[in-house]
C-alpha positions in Angstrom: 0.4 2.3 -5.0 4.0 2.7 -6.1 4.5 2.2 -9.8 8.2 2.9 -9.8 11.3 4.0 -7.4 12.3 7.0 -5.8 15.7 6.7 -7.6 14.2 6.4 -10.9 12.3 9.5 -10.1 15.3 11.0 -9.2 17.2 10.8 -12.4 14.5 11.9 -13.9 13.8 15.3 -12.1 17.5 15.6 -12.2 17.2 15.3 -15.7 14.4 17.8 -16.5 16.0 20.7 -14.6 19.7 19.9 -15.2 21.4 19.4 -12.0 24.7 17.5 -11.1 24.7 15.5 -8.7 27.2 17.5 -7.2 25.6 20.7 -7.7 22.4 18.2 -5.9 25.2 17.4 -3.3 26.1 21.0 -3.0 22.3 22.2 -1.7 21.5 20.0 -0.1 24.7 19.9 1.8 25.0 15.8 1.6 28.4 14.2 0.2 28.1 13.4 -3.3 28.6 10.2 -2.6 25.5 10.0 -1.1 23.7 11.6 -3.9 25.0 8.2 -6.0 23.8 6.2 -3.2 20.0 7.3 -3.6 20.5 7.3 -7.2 21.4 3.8 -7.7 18.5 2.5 -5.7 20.9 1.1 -2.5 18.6 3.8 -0.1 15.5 5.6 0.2 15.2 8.6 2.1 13.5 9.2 5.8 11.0 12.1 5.9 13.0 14.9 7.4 15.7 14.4 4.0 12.5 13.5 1.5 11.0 17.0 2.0 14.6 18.7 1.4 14.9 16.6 -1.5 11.1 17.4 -3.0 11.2 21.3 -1.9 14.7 21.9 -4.1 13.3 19.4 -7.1 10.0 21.7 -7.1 7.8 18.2 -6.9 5.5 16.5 -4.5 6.9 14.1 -2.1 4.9 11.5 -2.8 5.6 11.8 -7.0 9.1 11.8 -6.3 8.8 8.8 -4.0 7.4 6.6 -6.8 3.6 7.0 -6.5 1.0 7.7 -9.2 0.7 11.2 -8.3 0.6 14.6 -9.7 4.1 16.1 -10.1 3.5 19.1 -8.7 4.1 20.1 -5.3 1.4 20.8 -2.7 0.4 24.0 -1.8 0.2 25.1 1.2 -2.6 26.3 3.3 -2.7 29.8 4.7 -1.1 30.7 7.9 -3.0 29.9 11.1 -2.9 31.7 14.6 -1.2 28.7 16.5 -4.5 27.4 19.0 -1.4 26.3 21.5 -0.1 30.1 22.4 -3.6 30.9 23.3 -4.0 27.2 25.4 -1.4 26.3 27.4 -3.0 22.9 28.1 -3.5 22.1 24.5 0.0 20.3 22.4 0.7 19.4 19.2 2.2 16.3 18.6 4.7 15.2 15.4 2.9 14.9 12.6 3.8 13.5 9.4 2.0 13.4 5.8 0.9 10.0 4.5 -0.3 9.6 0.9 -3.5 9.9 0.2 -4.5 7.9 -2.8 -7.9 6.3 -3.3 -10.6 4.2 -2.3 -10.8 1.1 -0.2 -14.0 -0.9 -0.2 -15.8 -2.5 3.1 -17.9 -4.7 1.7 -17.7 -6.3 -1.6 -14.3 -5.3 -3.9 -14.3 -2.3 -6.0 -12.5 -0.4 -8.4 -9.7 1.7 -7.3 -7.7 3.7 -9.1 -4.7 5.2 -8.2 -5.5 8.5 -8.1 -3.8 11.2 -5.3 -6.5 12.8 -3.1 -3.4 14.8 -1.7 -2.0 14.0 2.0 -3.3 12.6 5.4 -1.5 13.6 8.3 -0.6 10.9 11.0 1.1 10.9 14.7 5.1 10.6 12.8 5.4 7.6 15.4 3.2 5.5 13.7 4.9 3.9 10.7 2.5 4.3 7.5 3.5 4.2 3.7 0.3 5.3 2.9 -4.2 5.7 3.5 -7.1 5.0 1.7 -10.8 6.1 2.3 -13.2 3.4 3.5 -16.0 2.9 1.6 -19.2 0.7 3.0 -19.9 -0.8 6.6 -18.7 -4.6 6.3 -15.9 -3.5 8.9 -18.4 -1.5 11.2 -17.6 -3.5 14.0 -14.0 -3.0 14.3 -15.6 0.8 14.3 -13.7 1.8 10.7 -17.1 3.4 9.0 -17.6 4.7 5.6 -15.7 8.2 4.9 -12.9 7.1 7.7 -9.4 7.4 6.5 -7.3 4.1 7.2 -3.7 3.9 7.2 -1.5 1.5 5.8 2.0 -0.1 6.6 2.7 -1.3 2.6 3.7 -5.3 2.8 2.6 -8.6 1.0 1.8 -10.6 3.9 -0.2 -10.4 7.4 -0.8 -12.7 9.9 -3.8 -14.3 10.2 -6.2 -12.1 12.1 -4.7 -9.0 10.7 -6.4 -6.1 8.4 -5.4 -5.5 5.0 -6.0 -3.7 1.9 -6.5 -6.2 -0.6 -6.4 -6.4 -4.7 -9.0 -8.9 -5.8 -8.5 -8.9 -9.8 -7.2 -5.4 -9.5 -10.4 -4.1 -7.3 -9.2 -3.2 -3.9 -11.1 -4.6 -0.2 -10.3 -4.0 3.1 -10.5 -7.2 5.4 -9.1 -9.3 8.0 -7.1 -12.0 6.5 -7.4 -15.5 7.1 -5.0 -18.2 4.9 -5.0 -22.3 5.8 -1.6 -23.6 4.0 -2.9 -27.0 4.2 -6.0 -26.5 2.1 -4.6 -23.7 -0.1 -7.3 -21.5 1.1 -8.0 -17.6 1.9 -10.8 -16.3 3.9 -11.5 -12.1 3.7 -13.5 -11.7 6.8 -16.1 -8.7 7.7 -16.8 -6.9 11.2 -20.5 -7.3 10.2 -22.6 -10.4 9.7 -24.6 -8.7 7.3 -21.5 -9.2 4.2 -20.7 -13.3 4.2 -16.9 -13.9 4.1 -14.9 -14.2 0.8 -13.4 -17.3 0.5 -10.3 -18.1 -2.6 -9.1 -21.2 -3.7 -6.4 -23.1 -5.2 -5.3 -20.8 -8.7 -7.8 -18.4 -7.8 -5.2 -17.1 -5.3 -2.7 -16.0 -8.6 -5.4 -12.9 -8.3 -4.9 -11.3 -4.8 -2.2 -9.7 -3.8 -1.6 -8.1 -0.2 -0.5 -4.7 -0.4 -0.3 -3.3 3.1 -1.6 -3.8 6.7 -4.0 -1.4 8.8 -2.3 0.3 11.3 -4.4 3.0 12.2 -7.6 5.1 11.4 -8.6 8.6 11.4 -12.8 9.7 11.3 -14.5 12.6 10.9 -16.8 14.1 14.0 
């Protein structure tokens, strides 16, 4: 999860290594204007300008984009031959990197701590803030299993019906979410009848907080 802003963590870097905005401005080849703008919280950056931005501060992206995540920057993995110059019929699509940062329990809640397992990577048209790795088999039957890496769109609220990384009293479950205004009530529902539904009431609902709907899923063969 975010714990703070990418414009606070730009003042900060800024900061450490001593660079003006304008020199910033200057390297990155961006009006200093907009250098201010990002500083002063009024916009985030999209991917393409994030990776600029986190190469010339020497940090990771997602460190520099408020998560709690080591500082340092990625390395990168060895060169490989390119499988597409030897198949013609194979593509690569767009990819993108999505945090990586903990745990997500299907079945009963469990501690998560935010913790940076590195970087997914995800089709760049699907629009994800960031994955966790399921743990348990109480969503088996929408065919996420344990060791699968679900991806996030982060938000506080999903329709009924929908999937969602929960916090329950700061342990984090993956469901689909059910609340009934009238009666005050949440229901976390499983894809397996073996787990029985979690069902909140009234104050006890001061304790969960939403913090991002499943939009996709990636397994290992």
């Amino acid at each position: 999860m975010r714990i703070t802003t990418f414009s606070e963590r730009l003042k900060e870097r800024m900061a450490e290594i001593d660079i003006s905005a304008a020199e910033l401005s200057r390297q990155l080849n961006l009006n200093e204007a907009v250098i201010s703008q990002y500083k002063s919280g009024k916009y985030e950056p999209k991917q393409d300008r994030l990776e600029k931005f986190a190469k010339l501060l020497d940090v990771s992206e997602s460190w520099l984009m408020g998560y709690d995540v080591d500082k340092s920057p990625a390395t990168e993995a060895p060169e490989e031959e390119d499988i597409t110059k030897k198949y013609p019929g194979i593509f690569r699509p767009q990819m993108k990197k999505v945090p990586l940062l903990g745990k997500v329990a299907c079945g009963e809640p469990i501690y998560s701590p935010n913790y940076d397992d590195g970087f997914a990577l995800l089709n760049s048209d699907v629009a994800a803030d960031f994955a966790l790795v399921a743990k348990g088999e109480s969503m088996a039957g929408v065919g996420i299993h344990s060791g699968d890496v679900v991806f996030f769109h982060e938000q506080d609220m999903v329709d009924n019906g929908q999937i969602a990384a929960v916090f329950v009293d700061d342990e984090v479950t993956l469901k689909r979410v059910y609340y009934y205004r009238e009666k005050n009530k949440l229901v976390l529902n499983s894809e397996n009848p073996e787990f029985e539904p979690l069902v909140y009431l009234g104050e006890e609902l001061n304790h969960i907080h939403i913090i991002g709907k499943a939009v996709a899923q990636l397994r290992k063969i």
